[in-house]
TORGUPA-658491 format. One line per field, with one value per residue (C-alpha): residue number from 1; residue in one letter; x, y, z. Coordinates in steps of 0.001 Angstrom, whole numbers, always signed. Example, Ala and Ser with C-alpha at 12.3 -4.5 7.8 and 13.67 -1.06 7.14 Angstrom:
REM TORGUPA-658491
i (1 / 2)
aa (A / S)
c1 (+12300 / +13670)
c2 (-4500 / -1060)
c3 (+7800 / +7140)
This chain:
REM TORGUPA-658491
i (1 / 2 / 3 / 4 / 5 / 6 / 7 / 8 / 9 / 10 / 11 / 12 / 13 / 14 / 15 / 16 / 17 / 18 / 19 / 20 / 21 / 22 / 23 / 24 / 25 / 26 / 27 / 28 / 29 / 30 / 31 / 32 / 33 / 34 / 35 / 36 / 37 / 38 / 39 / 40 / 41 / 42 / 43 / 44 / 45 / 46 / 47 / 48 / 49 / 50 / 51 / 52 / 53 / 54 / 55 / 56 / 57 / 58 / 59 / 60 / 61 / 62 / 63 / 64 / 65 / 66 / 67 / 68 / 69 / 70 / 71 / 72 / 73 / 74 / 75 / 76 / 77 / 78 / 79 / 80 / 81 / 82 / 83 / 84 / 85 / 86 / 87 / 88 / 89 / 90 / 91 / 92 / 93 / 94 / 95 / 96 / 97 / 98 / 99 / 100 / 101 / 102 / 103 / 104 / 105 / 106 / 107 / 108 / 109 / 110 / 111 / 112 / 113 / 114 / 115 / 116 / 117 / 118 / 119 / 120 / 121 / 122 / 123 / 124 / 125 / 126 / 127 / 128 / 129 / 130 / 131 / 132 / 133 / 134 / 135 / 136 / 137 / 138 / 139 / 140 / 141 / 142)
aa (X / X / X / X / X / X / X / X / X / X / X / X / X / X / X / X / X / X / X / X / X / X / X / X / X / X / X / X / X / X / X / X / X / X / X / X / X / X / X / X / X / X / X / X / X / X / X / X / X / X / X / X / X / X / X / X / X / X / X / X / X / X / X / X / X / X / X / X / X / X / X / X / X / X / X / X / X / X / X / X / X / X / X / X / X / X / X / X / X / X / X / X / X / X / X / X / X / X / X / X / X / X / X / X / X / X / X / X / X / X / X / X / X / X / X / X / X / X / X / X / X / X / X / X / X / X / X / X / X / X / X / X / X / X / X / X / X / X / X / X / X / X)
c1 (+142847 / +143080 / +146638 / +144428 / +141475 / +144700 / +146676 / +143217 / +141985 / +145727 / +145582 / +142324 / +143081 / +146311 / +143873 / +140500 / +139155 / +139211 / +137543 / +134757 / +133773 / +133879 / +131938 / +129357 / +128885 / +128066 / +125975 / +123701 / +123668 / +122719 / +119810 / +119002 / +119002 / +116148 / +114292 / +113745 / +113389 / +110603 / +108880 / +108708 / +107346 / +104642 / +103979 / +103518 / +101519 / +98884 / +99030 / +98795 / +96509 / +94113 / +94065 / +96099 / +98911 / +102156 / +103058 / +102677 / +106625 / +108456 / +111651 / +113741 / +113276 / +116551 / +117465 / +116793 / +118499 / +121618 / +122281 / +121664 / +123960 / +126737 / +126207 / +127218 / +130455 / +131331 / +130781 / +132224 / +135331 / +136301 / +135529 / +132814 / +129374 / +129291 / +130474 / +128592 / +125197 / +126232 / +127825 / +131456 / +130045 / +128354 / +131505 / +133538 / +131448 / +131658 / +135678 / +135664 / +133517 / +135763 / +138814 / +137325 / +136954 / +141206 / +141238 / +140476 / +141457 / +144545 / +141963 / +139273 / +141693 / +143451 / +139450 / +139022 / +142119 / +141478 / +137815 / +139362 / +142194 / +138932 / +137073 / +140181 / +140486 / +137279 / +137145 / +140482 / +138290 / +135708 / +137605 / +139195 / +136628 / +134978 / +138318 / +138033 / +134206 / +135263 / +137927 / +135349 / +132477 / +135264 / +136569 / +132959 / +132493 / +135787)
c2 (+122328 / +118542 / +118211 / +118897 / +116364 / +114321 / +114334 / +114289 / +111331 / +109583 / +110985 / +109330 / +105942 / +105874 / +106602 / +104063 / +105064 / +109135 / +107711 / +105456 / +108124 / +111527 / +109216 / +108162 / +111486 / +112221 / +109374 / +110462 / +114185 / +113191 / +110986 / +113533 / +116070 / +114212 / +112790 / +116721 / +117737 / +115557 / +116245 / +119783 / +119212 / +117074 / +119614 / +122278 / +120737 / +119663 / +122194 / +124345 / +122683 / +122689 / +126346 / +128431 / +129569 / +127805 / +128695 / +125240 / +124271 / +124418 / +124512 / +126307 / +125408 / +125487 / +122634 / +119627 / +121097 / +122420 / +118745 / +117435 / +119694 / +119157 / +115580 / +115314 / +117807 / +115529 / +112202 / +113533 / +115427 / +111671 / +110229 / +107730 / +109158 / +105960 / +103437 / +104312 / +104015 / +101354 / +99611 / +98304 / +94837 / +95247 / +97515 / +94570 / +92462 / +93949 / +94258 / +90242 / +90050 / +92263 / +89949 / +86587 / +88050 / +88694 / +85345 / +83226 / +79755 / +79147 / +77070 / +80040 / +81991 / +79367 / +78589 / +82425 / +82675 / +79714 / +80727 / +84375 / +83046 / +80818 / +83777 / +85710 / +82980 / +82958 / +86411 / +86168 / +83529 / +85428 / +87943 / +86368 / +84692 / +88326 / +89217 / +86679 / +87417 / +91148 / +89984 / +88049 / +90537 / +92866 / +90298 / +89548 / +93601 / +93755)
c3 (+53154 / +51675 / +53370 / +57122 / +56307 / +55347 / +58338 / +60850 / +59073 / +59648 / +63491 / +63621 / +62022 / +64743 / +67485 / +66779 / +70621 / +69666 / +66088 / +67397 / +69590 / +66896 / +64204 / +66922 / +68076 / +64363 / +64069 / +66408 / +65488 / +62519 / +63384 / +66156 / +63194 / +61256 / +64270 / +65407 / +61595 / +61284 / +64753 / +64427 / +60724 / +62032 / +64798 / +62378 / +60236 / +62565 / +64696 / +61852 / +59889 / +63495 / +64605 / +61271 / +63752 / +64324 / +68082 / +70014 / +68775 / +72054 / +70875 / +68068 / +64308 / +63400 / +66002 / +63934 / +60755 / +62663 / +64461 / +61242 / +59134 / +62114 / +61785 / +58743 / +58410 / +61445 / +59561 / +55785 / +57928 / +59552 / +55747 / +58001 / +56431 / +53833 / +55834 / +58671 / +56603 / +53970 / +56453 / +56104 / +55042 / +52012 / +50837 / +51346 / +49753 / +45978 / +47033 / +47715 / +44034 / +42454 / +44131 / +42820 / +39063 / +39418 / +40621 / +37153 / +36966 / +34222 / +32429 / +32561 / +30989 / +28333 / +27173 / +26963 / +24711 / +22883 / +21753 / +20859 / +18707 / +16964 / +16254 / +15040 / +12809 / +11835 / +11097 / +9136 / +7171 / +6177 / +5346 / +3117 / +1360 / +511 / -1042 / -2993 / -3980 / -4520 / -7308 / -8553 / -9542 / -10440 / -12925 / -14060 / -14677 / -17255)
């Protein structure tokens, strides 16, 4: 089943007019999907709410959720429902961040190096120093 997605998403990538078009057609099922969700809720409930019965919704109940549902197969099937929410910008964006951390200066790097090779000798230091403490009370106990 991944090997399909795999080879529909390649199609697609070879054939942007065909793409544009599927992923906008699942855009607006989508939004169509919550739009009609939401209107028959709010019909319901007042109408409801006014008279105890539910009868003044016109059309079927299951319209909003089924454009919705379709809506997204369509958008996770063509791999778009992220990018066509998030927005390809602001996924590029922490790509460019994540690019300028791999692009250290040399002299970022040589400072970072330099301060770890102080510590390390620091550390080596100190250790040291509570060897020599440890022979010390051990001497002072005999």
């Amino acid at each position: 089943m991944t090997k399909v997605f795999n080879r529909f998403h390649i199609f697609l990538s070879h054939h942007s007019f065909l793409y544009a078009t599927i992923v906008g057609i699942g855009i607006v099922l989508f939004w169509r999907g919550v739009w009609h969700s939401a209107d028959t809720l709010h019909l319901y409930i007042n109408h409801y709410n006014s008279t105890g019965s539910a009868s003044i919704i016109d059309h079927p109940w299951w319209d909003g959720p089924l454009s919705f549902m379709v809506g997204c197969l369509i958008l996770f099937t063509t791999r778009a429902f992220v990018s066509s929410f998030i927005g390809n910008e602001l996924i590029l964006s922490g790509l460019r961040i994540e690019k300028k951390i791999h692009k250290q200066t040399e002299s970022d790097i040589q400072t970072e190096v330099s301060t770890i090779g102080d510590i390390k000798h620091t550390i080596s230091a100190i250790s040291h120093k509570l060897e020599e403490l440890e022979v010390q009370v051990k001497d002072h106990h005999k």
